[in-house]
C-alpha positions in Angstrom: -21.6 12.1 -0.5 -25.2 12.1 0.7 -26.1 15.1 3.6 -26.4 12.3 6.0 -23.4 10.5 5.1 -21.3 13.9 5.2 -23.0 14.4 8.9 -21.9 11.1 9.9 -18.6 11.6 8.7 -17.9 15.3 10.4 -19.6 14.1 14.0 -17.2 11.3 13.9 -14.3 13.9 13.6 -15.6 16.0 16.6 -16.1 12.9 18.8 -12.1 11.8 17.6 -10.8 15.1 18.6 -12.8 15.6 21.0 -11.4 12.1 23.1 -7.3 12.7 22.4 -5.2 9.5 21.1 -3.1 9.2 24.4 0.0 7.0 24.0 1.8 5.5 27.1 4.8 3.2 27.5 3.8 -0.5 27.3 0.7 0.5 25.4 -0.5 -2.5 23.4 -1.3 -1.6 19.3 -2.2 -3.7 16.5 -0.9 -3.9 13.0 -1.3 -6.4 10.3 -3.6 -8.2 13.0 -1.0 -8.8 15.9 -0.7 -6.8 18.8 2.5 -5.3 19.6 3.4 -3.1 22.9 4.7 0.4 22.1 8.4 0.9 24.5 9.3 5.0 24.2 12.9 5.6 24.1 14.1 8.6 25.1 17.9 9.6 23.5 18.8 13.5 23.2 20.7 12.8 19.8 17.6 11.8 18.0 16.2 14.9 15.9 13.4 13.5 14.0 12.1 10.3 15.6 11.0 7.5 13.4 8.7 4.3 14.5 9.7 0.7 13.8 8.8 -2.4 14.7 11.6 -4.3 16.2 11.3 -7.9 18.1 7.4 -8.0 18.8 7.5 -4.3 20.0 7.1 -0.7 18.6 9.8 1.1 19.1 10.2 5.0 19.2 13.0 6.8 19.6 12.7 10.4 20.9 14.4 13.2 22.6 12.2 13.5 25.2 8.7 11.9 26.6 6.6 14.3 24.4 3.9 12.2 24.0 2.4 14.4 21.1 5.5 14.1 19.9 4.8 10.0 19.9 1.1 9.8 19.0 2.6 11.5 15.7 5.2 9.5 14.7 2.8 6.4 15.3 0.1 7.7 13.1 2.9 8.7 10.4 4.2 5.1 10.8 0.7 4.0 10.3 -0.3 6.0 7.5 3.5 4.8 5.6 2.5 1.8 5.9 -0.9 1.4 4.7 0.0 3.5 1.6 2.5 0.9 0.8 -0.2 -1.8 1.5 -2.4 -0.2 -1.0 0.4 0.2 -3.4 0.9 -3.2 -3.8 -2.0 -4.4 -3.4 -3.6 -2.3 -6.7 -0.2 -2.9 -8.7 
């Protein structure tokens, strides 16, 4: 990686963290080209939520409105998916 390139590369991490991903209910987000708005489920019972995508909408069911709690299930949804993407895609 060239000096420049690597500069590039480290300013845009600063400027991600320095703007937090905030998620709210009704939320529009995009996969696969579509957009899909994001409903937030609250249910005590549920220990470790998991994302999915169910009638036109994400869905995540957690124990409470942490929102950190949210943005990280989303991103862990996200990142599932694109490995699987990549998986078949080079196979």
């Amino acid at each position: 990686m060239l000096l420049s390139e690597r500069s590039i590369y480290f300013e845009r991490i600063k400027f991600r963290n320095a703007f937090p991903f905030c998620v709210r209910d009704g939320e529009s987000y995009i996969y696969m080209g579509r957009n899909y708005s994001l409903q937030i489920v609250v249910d005590e019972t549920i220990k470790v939520p998991e994302a999915k995508l169910s009638r036109g909408k994400f869905v995540v069911p957690v124990e409470n409105k942490d929102f950190d709690r949210v943005r990280l299930t989303l991103e862990n949804w996200y990142k599932d998916k694109v490995k699987k993407k990549i998986f078949e895609r080079v196979a």
